[in-house]
ZAMARGU-4260 file (C-alpha; in steps of 0.2 Angstrom, whole numbers, plus 5000, padded with zeros to 4 digits):
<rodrens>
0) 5020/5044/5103 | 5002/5037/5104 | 5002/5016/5107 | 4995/5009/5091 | 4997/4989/5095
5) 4986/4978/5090 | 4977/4980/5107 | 4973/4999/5103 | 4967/4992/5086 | 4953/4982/5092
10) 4945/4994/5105 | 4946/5008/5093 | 4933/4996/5082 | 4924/4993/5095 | 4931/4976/5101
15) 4924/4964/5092 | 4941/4954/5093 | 4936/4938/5084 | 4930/4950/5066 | 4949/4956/5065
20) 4964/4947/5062 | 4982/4958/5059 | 4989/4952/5041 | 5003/4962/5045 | 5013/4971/5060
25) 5027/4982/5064 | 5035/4986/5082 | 5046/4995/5088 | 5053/5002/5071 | 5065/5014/5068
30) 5078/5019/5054 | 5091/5028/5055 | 5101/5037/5043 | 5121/5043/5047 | 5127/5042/5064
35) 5130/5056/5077 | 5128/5074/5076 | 5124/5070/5057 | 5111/5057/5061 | 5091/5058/5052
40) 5077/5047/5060 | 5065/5044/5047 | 5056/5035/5060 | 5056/5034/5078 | 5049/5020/5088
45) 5034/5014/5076 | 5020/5003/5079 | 5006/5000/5068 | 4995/4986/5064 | 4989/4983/5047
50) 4971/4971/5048 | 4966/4960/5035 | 4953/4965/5021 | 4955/4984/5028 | 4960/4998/5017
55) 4971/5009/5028 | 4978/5030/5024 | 4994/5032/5029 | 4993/5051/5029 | 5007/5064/5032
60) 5018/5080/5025 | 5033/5075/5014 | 5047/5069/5027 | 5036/5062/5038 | 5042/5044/5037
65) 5029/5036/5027 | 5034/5029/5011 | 5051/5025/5023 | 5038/5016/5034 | 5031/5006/5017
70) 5045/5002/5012 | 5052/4993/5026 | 5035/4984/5029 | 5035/4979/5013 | 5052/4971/5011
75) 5060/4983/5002 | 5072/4990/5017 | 5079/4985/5033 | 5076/4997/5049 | 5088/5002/5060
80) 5079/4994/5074 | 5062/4986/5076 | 5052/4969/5071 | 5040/4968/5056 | 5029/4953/5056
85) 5017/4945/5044 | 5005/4932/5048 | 5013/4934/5066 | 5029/4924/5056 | 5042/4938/5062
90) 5052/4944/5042 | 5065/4957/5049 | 5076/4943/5050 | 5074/4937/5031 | 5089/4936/5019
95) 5090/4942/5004 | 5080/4929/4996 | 5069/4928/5008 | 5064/4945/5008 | 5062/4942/4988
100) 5049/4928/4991 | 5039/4939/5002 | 5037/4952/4989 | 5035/4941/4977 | 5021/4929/4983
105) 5012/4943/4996 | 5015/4959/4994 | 5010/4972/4977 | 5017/4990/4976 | 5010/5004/4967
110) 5019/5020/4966 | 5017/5037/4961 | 5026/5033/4944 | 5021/5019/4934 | 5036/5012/4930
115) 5029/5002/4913 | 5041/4994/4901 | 5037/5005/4886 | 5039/4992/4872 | 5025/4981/4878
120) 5006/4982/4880 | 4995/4985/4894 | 4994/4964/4895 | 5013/4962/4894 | 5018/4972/4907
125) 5004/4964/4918 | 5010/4946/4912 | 5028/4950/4919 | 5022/4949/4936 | 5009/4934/4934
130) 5022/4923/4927 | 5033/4922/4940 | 5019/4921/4954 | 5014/4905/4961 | 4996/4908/4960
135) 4989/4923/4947 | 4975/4928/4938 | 4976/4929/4919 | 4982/4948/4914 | 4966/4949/4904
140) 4955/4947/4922 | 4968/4959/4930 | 4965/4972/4918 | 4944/4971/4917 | 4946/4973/4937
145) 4953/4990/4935 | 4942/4996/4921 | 4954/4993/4906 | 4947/4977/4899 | 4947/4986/4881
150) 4965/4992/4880 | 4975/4977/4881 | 4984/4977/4867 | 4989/4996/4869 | 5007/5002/4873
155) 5009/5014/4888 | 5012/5030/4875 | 4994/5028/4868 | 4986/5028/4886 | 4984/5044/4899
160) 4995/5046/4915 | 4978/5037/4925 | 4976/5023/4913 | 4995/5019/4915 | 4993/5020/4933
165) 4979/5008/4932 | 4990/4994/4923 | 5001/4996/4936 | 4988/4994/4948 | 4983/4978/4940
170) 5001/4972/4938 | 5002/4974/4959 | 4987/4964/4960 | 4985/4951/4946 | 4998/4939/4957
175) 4984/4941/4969 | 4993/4949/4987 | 4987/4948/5003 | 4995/4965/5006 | 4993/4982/4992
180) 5004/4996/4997 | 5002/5011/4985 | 5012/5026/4988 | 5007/5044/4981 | 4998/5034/4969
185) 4988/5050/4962 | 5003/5060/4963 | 5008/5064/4949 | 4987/5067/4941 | 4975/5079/4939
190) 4960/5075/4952 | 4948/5067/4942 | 4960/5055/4934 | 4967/5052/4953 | 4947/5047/4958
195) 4946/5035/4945 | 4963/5027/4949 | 4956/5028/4967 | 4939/5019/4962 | 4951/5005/4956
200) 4960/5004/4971 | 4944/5002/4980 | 4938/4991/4971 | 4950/4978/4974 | 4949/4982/4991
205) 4931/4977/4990 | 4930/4963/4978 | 4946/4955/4983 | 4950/4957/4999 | 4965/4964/4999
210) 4971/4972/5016 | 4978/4991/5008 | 4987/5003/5015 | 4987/5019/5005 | 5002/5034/5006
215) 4995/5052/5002 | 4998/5070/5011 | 4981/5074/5002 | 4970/5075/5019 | 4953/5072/5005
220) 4960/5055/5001 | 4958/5050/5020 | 4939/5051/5021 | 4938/5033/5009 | 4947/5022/5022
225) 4943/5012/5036 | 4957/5019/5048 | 4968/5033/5045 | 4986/5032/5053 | 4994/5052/5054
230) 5015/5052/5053 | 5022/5067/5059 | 5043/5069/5060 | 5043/5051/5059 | 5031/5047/5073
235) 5014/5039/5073 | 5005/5055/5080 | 4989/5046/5080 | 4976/5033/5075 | 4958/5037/5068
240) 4943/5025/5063 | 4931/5033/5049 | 4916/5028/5054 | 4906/5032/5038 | 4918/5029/5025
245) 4915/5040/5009 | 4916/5031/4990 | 4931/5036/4981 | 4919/5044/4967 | 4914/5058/4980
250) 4933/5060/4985 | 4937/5079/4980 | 4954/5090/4981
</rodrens>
C-alpha cells in the first residue's frame, strides 16, 4: 500500500508546508468484520490526510472500503484498529457522547439518499440541524447558497430528486462544518441534475471553506478536485494531485 501521511501530502503539492494545514487525519486504520476463516476487511491499514479548505475524491468500485472509510472518519463507526485525528486532537478514543459532539459541532454528511422529513418544508428540515448547532446560519442563507433561495416553503414531494439532494446539502452545511463528507451524493440522479448538485457542493467548498471529501466510483467526478485518493480491496492504492481542476459544469458521465 502506497504511504499517504501527511509527509507524502505536502511534497505531492509541491512543499509549501506553511499553505497546508491537515483538518483531519487517519492512521493506521482498519475494520474488521467476523473473526477467523469468516473474517471481511473493509479496510486494511489506512492513512490518509484530509487538508483544510481542500475538496478531496474518494474514488473506488463498490466494496472498496470508502463509505466504510467515511464513516469511521466521520464519527459514525469505530475501526477495528487505527487512530483518527482532528485538529491533531486524537477522537478514536471518544465516548459515545463525545463522538455526538463531534458530529454535531464539525462534521456534515450528505448521502446518496436525502433522508428529508417528508411533512416539513425545504426550511424545516434545514432548521433541524441549525437549532441544535452552536454556531449556524439562518436556513434561509443555507438554502440561497445552494441555489434554492425560492423554494423554501416547499415540501420535499413538490421538488426533484436534485433539489432534495440540495436541501440536504444545505442541511449538512447550514451548521457551518469544518469537514463535508458526501457519499454517492449523485447516486441516485440523472447526470445533469448530479452537475447541478455538484456545482453546489463546489460552491461551498469555494465560498466557505469547507475542507470536502467526496465518495463516487464515477472516474468523471474526479477531475473537479484538488487530490484524488483511489481505494482498491480496502486499500489506499494511490494518491493524485489534479493540477488543473475542471468546474463541476463541464463534469460529464
Amino acid at each position: 500500500m502506497r504511504d499517504s501521511s501527511a509527509e507524502l501530502g505536502r511534497d505531492e503539492v509541491g512543499g509549501d508546508q506553511d499553505r497546508l494545514r491537515t483538518t483531519l487525519s487517519a492512521r493506521g486504520l482498519s475494520k474488521v468484520y467476523g473473526s477467523g476463516e469468516l473474517a471481511i476487511w473493509a479496510l486494511r491499514d489506512v492513512d490518509i490526510d484530509l487538508y483544510e479548505g481542500e475538496l478531496v475524491v474518494l474514488l473506488g468500485a463498490s466494496g472498496s472500503g470508502k463509505s466504510t472509510l467515511l464513516n469511521i472518519v466521520g464519527g459514525l463507526d469505530q475501526p477495528t484498529s487505527g487512530q483518527v485525528f482532528f485538529d491533531g486532537e486524537e477522537i478514536t478514543g471518544y465516548d459515545d457522547n463525545a463522538l455526538t459532539r463531534f458530529r454535531r459541532d464539525h462534521v456534515g454528511f450528505v448521502f446518496q439518499f436525502y433522508n428529508l422529513v417528508p411533512s416539513l418544508t425545504a426550511e424545516e428540515n434545514v432548521a433541524l440541524v441549525t437549532e441544535i448547532a452552536p454556531d449556524p446560519m439562518a436556513p434561509a442563507e443555507a438554502l440561497e447558497l445552494v441555489g434554492l433561495g425560492e423554494r423554501l416553503t416547499h415540501f420535499p414531494a413538490q421538488l426533484s430528486g436534485g433539489e432534495q439532494q440540495r436541501v440536504a446539502i444545505a442541511r449538512a452545511i447550514a451548521k457551518r462544518p469544518r469537514i463535508l463528507l458526501c457519499d454517492e451524493p449523485t447516486g441516485a440522479l440523472d447526470s445533469q441534475t448530479g452537475v447541478i448538485v455538484l456545482e453546489a457542493i463546489d460552491r461551498i467548498n469555494r465560498e466557505l471553506g469547507t475542507t470536502t471529501a467526496l465518495i463516487t466510483h464515477n472516474v468523471g467526478i474526479a477531475a473537479m478536485a484538488d487530490r484524488v485518493i483511489r481505494l482498491a480491496d480496502g486499500e489506499v492504492q494511490d494518491i493524485r494531485v489534479i493540477d488543473r481542476k475542471v468546474p463541476a459544469s463541464d463534469i460529464r458521465w
